[in-house]
LODOSE-83314 format. One line per 4 residues: number of its first residue (from 0); for each residue x negated, y negated, z negated of C-alpha. Coordinates in Angstrom, 1 decimal. Layout:
NUM	X,Y,Z | ...
END
This chain:
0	19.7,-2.6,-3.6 | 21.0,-1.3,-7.2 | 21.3,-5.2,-8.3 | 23.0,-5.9,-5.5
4	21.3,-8.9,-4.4 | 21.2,-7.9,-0.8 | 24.9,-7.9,-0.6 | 24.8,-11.4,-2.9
8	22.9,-12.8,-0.1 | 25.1,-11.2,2.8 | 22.7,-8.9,4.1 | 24.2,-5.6,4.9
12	21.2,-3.4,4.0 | 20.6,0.5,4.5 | 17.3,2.0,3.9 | 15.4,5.3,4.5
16	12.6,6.6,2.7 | 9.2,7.0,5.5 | 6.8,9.3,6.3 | 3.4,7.7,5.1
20	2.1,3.9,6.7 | 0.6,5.5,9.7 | 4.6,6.8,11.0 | 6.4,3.9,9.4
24	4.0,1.4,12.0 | 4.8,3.7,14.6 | 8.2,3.5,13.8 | 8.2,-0.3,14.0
28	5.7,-0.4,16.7 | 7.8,2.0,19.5 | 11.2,2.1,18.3 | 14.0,0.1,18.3
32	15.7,2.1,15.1 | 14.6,0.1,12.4 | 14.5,-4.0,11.4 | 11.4,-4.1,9.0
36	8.9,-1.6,7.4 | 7.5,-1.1,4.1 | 3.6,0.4,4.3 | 0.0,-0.8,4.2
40	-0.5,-3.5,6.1 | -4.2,-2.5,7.1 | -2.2,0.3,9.0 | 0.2,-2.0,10.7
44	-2.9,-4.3,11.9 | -4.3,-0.8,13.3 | -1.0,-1.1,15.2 | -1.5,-4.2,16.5
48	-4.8,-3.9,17.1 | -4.0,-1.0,19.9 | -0.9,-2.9,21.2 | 2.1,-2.6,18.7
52	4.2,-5.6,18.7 | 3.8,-5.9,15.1 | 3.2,-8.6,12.7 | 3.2,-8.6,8.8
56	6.0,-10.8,6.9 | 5.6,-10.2,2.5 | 2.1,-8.8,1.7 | 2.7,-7.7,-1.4
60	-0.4,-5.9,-2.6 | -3.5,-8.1,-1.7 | -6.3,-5.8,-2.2 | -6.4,-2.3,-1.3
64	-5.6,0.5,-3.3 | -7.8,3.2,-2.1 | -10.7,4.8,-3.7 | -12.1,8.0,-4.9
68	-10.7,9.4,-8.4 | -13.6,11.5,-10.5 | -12.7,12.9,-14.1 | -13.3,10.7,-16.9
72	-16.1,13.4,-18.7 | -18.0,13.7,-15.4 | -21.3,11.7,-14.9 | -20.3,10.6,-11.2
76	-20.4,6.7,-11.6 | -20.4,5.5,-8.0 | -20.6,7.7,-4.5 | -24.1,8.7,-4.8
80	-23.4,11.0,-7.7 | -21.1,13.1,-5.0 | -23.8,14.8,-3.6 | -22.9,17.9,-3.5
84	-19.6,17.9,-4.6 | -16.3,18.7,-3.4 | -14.3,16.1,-2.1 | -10.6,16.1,-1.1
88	-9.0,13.8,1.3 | -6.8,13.5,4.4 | -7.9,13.8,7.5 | -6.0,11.1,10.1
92	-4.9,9.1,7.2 | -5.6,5.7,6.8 | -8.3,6.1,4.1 | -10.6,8.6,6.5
96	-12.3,5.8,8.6 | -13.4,4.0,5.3 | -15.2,7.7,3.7 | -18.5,7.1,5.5
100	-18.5,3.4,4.2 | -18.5,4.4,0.7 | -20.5,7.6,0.9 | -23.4,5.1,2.8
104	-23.1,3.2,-0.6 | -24.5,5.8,-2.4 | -27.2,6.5,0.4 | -25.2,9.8,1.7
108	-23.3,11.2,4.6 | -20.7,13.6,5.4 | -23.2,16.5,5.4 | -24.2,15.9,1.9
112	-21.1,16.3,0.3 | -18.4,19.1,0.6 | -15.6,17.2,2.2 | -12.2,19.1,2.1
116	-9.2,17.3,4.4 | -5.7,18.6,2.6 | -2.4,18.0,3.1 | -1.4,14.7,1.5
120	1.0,16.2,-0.8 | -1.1,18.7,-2.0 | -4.1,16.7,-3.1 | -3.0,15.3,-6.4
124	-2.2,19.3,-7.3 | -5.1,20.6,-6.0 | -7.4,17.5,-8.2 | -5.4,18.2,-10.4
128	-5.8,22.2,-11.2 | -10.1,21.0,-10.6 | -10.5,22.8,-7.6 | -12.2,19.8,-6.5
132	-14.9,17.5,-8.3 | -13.0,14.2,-6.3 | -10.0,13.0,-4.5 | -9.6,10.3,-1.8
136	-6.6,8.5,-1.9 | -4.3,5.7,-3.7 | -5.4,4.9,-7.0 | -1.9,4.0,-8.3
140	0.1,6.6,-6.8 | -2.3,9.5,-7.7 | -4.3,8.8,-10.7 | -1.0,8.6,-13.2
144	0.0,11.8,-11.5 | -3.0,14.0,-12.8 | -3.9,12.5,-15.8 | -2.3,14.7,-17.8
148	-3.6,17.0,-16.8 | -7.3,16.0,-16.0 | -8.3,12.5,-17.7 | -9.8,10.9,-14.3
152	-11.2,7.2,-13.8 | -11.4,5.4,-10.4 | -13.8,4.1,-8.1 | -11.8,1.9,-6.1
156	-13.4,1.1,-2.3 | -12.9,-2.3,-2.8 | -16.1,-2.4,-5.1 | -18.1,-1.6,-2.2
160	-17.5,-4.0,0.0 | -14.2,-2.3,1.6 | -11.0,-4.3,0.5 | -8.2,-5.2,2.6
164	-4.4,-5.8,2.0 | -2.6,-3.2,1.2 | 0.9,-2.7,0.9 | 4.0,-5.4,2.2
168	6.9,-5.5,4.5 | 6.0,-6.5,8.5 | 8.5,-6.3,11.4 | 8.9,-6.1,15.6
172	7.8,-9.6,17.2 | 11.5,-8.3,19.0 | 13.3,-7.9,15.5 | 12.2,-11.4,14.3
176	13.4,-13.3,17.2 | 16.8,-11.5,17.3 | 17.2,-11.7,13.2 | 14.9,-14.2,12.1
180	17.0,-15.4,8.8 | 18.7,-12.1,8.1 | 14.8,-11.1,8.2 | 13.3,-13.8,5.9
184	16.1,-13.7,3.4 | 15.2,-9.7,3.0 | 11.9,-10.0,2.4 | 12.6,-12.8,-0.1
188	14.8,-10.9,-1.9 | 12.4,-7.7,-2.2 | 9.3,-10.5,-2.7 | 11.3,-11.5,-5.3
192	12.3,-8.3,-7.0 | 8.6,-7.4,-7.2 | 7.9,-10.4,-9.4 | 11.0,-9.7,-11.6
196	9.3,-6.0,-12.2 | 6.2,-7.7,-13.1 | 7.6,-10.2,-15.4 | 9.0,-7.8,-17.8
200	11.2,-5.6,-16.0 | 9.2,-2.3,-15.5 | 11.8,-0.1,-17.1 | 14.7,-1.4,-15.0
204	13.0,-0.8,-12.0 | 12.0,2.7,-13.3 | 15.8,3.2,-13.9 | 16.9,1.4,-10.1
208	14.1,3.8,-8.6 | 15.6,6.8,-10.1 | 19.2,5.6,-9.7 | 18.8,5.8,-5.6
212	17.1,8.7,-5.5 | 18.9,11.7,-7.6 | 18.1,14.4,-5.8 | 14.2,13.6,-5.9
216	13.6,15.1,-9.8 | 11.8,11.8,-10.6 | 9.4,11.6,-13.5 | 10.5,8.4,-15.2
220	7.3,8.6,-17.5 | 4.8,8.4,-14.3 | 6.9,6.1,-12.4 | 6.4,3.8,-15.4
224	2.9,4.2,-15.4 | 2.7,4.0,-11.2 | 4.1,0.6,-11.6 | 1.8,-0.2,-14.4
228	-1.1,0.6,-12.2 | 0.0,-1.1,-9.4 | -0.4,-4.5,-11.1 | -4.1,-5.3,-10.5
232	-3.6,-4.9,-6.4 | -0.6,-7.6,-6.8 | -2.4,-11.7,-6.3 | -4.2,-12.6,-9.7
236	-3.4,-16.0,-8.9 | -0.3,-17.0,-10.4 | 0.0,-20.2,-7.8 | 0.2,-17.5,-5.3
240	3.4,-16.4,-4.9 | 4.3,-12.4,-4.3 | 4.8,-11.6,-0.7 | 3.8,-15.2,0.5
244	0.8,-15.3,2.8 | -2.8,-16.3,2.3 | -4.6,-16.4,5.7 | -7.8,-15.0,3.2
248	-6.5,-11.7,2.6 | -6.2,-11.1,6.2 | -9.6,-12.4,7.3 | -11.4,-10.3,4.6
252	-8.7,-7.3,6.1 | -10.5,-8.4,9.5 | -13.7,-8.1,8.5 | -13.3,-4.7,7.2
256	-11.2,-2.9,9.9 | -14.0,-4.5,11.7 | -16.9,-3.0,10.2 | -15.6,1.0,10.0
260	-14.3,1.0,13.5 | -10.5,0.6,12.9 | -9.8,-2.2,14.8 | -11.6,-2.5,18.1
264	-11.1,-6.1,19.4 | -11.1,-8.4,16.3 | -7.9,-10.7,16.8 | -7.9,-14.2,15.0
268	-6.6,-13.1,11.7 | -3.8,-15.8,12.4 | -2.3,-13.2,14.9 | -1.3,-10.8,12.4
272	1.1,-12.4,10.1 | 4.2,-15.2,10.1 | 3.7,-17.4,7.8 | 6.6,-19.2,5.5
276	8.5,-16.6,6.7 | 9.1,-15.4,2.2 | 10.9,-18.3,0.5 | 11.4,-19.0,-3.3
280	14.7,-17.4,-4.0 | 17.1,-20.1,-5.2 | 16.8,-21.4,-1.6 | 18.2,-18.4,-0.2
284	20.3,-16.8,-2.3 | 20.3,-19.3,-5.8 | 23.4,-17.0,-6.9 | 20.9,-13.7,-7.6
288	19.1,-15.8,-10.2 | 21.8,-17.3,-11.7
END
């Protein structure tokens, strides 16, 4: 949007900052408001799994980006060092089905640790001020956050045998037959613009972040080091293209929404994306690059 290479590419583009994944999908899934979404795409196949006409179009982050954060001079190395402790997360979030998952990792349940459910805006304070001995939630968003004031290390849930796709753009089965191209060529452009950020150009997406926001009192020093942290969800494969699809992600995303309950009917893993949908950009809008 600040580059203006949705206007380069004729797309007449106006955005809105969500709610969390869970409303966005509801959003998309119910309304008739809005064109495409921006949220995990685990919660999106939640959606479809109960009915939402909803299929994903430019995963972006491949693996999952939840997990437990601990501070750095504590000795808990995995979940069964938890016993006992106080725990926050979220309760109806998209990371409370996976808890019991990753506490059973470490041979413990519910009842064996001290499980708080918080607002999700006050958890990285409340971590933060050590009013709790862990905190449930993205690694990326929330770990540069507290650091500074409590040194913390993760334990992501994709070590234990929880990983899914994360975040990306999906759309109304509706939307995409009524604006197919006007569709494809915007998540091109924003598959695109994440692998400009990652080639080099962290600080002028810092800048375009803060530049559409004013009001927000953003932290350019944490945004910097959000995006930093976001790099290791993005594909490690360079011959894998940002935002294209590999059917992989979504049958290991299967398998897991599987397994903790979240999706009840287990849907070929084909039914939850459009394929080729993300194309290189200098076939659909070679001016941006030029």
């Amino acid at each position: 949007m600040q580059k203006g290479w949705f206007k380069a590419a004729g797309l007449n583009v106006r955005m809105e900052d969500g709610n969390g994944s869970v409303s966005t999908v509801q959003m998309l899934g119910a309304g008739d408001h809005f064109d495409v979404g921006h949220a995990s795409l685990a919660a999106m196949m939640i959606g479809r799994d109960k009915g939402m006409p909803l299929k994903a179009i430019a995963p972006f982050m491949t693996s999952t980006d939840i997990g437990a954060l601990v501070p750095s001079d504590s000795d808990i190395e995995g979940p069964a060092q938890l016993k006992g402790k106080k725990v926050l997360y979220t309760a109806g979030s998209l990371e409370a089905p996976f808890i019991d998952f990753f506490l059973k990792a470490g041979k413990l349940n519910r009842a064996d640790v001290d499980l708080l459910s918080v607002d999700a805006s006050a958890k990285a304070a409340t971590y933060a001020v050590k009013r709790a001995d862990a905190v449930i939630s993205t690694i990326p968003f929330i770990l540069p956050s507290v650091t500074r004031q409590r040194q913390s290390r993760p334990l992501p849930f994709s070590a234990y045998g929880l990983d899914m796709v994360s975040f990306g753009l999906f759309t109304n089965e509706k939307k995409l037959e009524e604006k197919k191209e006007a569709i494809g060529k915007f998540a091109s452009i924003v598959a695109y613009g994440w692998q400009y950020i990652m080639d080099g150009h962290e600080a002028e997406a810092v800048n375009a972040i803060v530049a559409q926001r004013p009001q927000a009192r953003l932290d350019k020093g944490i945004l910097a080091e959000q995006l930093n942290a976001l790099k290791p969800y993005f594909p490690q494969n360079r011959e894998q293209q940002i935002g294209m699809v590999n059917p992989d992600d979504f049958k290991k995303s299967v398998s897991t929404l599987h397994k903790v309950g979240s999706i009840q009917h287990k849907l070929d893993p084909d039914e939850y994306y459009v394929r080729d949908l993300v194309q290189p950009i200098a076939n659909v809008a070679p001016e941006i690059v030029k």
